[in-house]
N, C-alpha and C positions, 0 to 999 in steps of 0.2 A: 504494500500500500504506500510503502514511503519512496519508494523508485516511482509511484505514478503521480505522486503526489508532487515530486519536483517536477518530472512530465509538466504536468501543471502550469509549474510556477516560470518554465523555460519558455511555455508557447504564451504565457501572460505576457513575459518582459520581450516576444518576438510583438504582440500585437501593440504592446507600448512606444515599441520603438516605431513600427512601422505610422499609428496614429499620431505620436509623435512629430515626424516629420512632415504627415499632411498637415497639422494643426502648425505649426508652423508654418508652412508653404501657403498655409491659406491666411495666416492674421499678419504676414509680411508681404501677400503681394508675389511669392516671388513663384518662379514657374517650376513645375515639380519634373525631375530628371527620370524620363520614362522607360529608358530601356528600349526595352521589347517590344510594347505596345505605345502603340502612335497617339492614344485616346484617353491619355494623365488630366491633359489639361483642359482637354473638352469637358470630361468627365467635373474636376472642379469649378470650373468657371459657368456650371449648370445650373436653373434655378432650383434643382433640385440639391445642390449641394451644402444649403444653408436650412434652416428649421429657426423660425421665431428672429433670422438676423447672425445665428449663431451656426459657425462650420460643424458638418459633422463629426468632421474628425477628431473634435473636442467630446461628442458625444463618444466617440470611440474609445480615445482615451481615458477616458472615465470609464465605461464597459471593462476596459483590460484592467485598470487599480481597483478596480472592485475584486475583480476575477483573482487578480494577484492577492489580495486581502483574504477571501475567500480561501484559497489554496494556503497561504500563511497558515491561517487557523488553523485549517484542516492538518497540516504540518506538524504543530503544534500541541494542539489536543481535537484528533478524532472523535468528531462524534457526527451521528447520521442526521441530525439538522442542519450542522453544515453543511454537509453533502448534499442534502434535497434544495439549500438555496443555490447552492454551485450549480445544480443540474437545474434547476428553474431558471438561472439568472443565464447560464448555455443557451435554454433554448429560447429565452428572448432573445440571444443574441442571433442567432441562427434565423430565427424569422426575420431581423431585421436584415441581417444580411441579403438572403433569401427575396426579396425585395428588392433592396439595392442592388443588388444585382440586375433582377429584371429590369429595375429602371434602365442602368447602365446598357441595356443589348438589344431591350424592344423603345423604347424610349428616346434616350440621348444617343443612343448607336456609338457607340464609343465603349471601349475596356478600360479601365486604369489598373493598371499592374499592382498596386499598392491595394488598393482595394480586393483586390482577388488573394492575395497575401490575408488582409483581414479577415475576408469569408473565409478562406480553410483554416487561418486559425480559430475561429471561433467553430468549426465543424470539428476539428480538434479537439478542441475544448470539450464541446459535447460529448465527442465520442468517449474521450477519455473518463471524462463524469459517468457515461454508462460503466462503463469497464468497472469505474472506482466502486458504484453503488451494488453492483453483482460480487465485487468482490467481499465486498465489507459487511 
């Protein structure tokens, strides 16, 4: 349980970083280095990529220090409520993702790499949350 448990805590600080850098990229202005995919910046410069005024990617980052929190605990001292919020607080993130994505493909027609980074870690997340709660 404690090998998945860091599992955990390694795909947290991957979606921290990754939020991270959009959240940045989005409250500077500056253009996100896309790689792969040609549709970074379509993808943020969308009206879909704010809520209320406020970048998603801020919403992200908070999702992943939650998650990191959550996995601390769990770290810490096991016990199966945390786990059930770990695995509730997953598949919020999974629907959102789930989502943002569609917008991203049927919608803006654009991919952003960094975002496809976030939805499999947060499918990560999940899956590993199932794993943890079968095993525990």
């Amino acid at each position: 349980m404690k090998t998945l448990t860091w599992f955990l805590i390694a795909i947290s600080f991957i979606g921290i970083a990754d939020s991270s850098y959009l959240s940045h990229a989005a409250l500077t202005g500056t253009p996100l280095n896309c790689g792969i995919f040609d549709g970074c910046n379509t993808v943020a410069a969308s009206p879909y990529s704010k809520v209320f005024g406020i970048p998603l990617a801020l919403f992200g980052l908070a999702f992943y220090l939650v998650a990191l929190a959550l996995a601390a605990i769990l770290l810490t001292s096991p016990r199966q409520v945390v786990a059930k919020m770990m695995f509730g607080w997953s598949i919020l993130g999974v629907l959102f993702s789930a989502y943002f994505m569609y917008l991203q493909y049927f919608i803006i027609e654009a991919i952003c790499l960094y975002c496809l980074i976030s939805a499999v870690a947060t499918l990560l997340l999940l899956f590993s949350y199932i794993f943890l709660r079968k095993t525990s």
